[in-house]
C-alpha positions in Angstrom: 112.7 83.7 122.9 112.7 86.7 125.1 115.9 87.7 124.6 116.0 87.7 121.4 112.2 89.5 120.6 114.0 92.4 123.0 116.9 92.8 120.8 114.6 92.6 117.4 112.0 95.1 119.2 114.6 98.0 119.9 115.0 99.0 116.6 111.7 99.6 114.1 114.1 98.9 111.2 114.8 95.1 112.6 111.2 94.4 112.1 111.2 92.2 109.2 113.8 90.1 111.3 111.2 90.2 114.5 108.4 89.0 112.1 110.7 86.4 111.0 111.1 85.0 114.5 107.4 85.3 116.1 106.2 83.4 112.6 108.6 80.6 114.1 107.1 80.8 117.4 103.4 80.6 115.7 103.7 77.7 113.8 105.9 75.8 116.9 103.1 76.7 119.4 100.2 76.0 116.2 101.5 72.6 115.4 102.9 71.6 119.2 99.7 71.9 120.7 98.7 69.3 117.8 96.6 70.8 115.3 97.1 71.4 111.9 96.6 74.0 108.9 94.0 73.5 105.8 94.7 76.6 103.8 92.8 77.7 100.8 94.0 80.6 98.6 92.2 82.1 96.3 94.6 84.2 95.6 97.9 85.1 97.4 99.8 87.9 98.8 102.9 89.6 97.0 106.4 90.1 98.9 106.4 94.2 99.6 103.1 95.3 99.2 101.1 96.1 101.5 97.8 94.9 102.7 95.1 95.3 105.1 94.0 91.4 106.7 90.4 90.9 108.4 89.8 87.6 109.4 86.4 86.9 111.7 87.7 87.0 115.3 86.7 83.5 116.7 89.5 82.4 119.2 92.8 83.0 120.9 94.5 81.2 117.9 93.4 83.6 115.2 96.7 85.8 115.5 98.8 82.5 115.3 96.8 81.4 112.4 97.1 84.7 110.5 101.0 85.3 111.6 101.6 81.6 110.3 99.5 83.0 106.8 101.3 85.7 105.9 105.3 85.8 104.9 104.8 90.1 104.9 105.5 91.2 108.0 102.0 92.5 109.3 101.3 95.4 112.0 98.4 94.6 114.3 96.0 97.2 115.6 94.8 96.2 119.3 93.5 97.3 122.3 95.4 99.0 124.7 94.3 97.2 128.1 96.7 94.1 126.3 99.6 95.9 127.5 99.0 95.0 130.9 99.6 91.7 130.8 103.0 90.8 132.1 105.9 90.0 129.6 103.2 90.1 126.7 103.0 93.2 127.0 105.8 94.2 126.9 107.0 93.4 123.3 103.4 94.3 122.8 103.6 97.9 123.3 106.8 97.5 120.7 105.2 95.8 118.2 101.5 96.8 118.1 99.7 99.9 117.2 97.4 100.5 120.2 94.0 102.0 120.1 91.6 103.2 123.1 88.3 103.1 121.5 86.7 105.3 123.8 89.0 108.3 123.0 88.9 109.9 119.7 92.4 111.3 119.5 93.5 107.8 120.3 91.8 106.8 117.1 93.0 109.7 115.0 97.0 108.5 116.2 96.5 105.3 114.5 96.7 106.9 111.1 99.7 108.5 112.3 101.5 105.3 113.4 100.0 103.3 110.2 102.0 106.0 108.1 105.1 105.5 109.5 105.2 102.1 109.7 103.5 100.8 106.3 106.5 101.0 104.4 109.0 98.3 102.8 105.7 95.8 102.3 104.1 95.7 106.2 100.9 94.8 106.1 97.9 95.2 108.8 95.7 93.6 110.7 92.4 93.9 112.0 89.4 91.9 113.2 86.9 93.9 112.1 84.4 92.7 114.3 86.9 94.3 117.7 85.5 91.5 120.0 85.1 87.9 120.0 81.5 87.2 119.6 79.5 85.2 121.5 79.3 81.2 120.8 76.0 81.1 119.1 77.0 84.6 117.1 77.8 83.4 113.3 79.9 87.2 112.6 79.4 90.2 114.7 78.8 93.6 113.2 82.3 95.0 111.4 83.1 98.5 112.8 84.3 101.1 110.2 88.7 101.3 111.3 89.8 99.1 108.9 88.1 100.1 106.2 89.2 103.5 106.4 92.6 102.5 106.7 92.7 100.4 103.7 91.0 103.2 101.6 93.7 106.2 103.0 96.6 103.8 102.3 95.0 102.2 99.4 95.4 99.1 100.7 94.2 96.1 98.9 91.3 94.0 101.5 92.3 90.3 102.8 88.9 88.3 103.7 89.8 85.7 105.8 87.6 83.0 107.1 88.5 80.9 110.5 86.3 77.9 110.5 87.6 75.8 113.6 89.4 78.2 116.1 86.9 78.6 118.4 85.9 74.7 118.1 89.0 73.5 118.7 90.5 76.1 120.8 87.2 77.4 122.9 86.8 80.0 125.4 84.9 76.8 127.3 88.2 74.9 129.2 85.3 71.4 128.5 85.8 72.0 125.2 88.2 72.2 122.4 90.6 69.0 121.2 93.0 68.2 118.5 92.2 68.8 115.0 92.8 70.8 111.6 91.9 74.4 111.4 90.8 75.6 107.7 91.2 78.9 106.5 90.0 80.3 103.6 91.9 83.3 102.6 89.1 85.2 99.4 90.5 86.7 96.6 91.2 90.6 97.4 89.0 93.7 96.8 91.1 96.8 95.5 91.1 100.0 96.8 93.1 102.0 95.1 91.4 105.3 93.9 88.1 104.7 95.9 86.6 108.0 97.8 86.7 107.6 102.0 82.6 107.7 101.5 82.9 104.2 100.1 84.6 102.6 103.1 81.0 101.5 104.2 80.2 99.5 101.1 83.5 97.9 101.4 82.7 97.2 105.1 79.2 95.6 103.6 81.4 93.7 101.1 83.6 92.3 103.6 80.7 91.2 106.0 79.1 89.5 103.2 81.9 87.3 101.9 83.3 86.4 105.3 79.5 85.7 106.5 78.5 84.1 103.5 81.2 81.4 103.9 80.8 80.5 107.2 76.8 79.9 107.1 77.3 77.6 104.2 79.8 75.7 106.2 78.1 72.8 107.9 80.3 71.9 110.3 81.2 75.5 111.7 77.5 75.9 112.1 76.4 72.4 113.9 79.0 72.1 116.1 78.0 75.4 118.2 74.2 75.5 117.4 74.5 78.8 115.1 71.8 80.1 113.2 71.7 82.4 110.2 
């Protein structure tokens, strides 16, 4: 598909054809390497408007799963070091907003880039938690980025919940199989006409629905030894 993800990538207005093609590409390599999708949806997203997607970060597959999820074209924030990887990263630096977390004005350019590219319904993504935890880790801490995003854009909030990524699709090459991968995707919480000071209590928020669900999931917690 390299040919045609250059041509869609030279041009930000052929976006929406680029997220159109890479969706394809998620679901072929999704279902080819023989798993499946359980999706619940409490409620659902609306063509051309904009939101602001944090799933828990729990495998490779999560940016498959959520591409797959979402018919909006979505803009990922990621880390920079990605763009090092050969061929990758190259459509990467194209397609993603990149962030150095260790320099502030790094940071401070992501509002910029979110501004000119939220437009026309793209959406944004963002594990909140920045790395995959460890195995026995239920949900790492959320760091603040998202949030403040999603309040300066008033950008509605997209829990998502990953049950079997890192089960099915582990870190540890002895495990992992076949199998279905559930996703809960939570009803929204609004933002629109909330002060920056609240983006903590909306971080809080988030942590606890997306925590909440996976703790009271019996199989996402026996089958790597969590506790709560």
């Amino acid at each position: 598909m390299s040919p045609l993800l250059f041509v869609f990538t030279i041009k930000e207005d052929s976006y929406h054809l680029f997220w159109k093609l890479i969706r394809i590409w998620s679901k072929i390599l999704i279902y080819g390497m023989g798993f499946r999708l359980d999706i619940q949806l409490d409620e659902e997203i609306e063509p051309n408007k904009s939101y602001m997607f944090c799933p828990n970060h729990t495998s490779l597959m999560d940016p498959f799963v959520l591409i797959v999820l979402s018919k909006n074209p979505i803009v990922f924030v990621g880390k920079q070091e990605l763009a090092k990887i050969p061929v990758f990263g190259f459509f990467y630096k194209r397609t993603v907003i990149m962030v150095d977390r260790t320099n502030p004005e790094s940071r401070r350019k992501v509002y910029r880039m979110a501004k000119k590219k939220l437009q026309n319904g793209v959406s944004m993504a963002i594990f909140p938690e920045g790395l995959v935890p460890e195995e026995e880790v239920v949900l790492a801490p959320f760091k603040k980025g998202a949030f403040s995003l999603a309040v300066e854009f008033e950008m509605p909030i997209v829990p998502q919940v990953y049950y079997d990524c890192k089960r099915l699709f582990s870190w540890d090459i002895l495990k992992g199989g076949f199998g279905t991968l559930r996703v809960h995707q939570h009803k929204f919480i609004l933002t629109k006409g909330l002060p920056v000071a609240k983006k903590n209590a909306l971080k809080d928020k988030t942590f606890d629905i997306i925590y909440n669900d996976l703790v009271n999931d019996t199989k996402y917690m026996k089958d790597t030894n969590r506790k709560k």
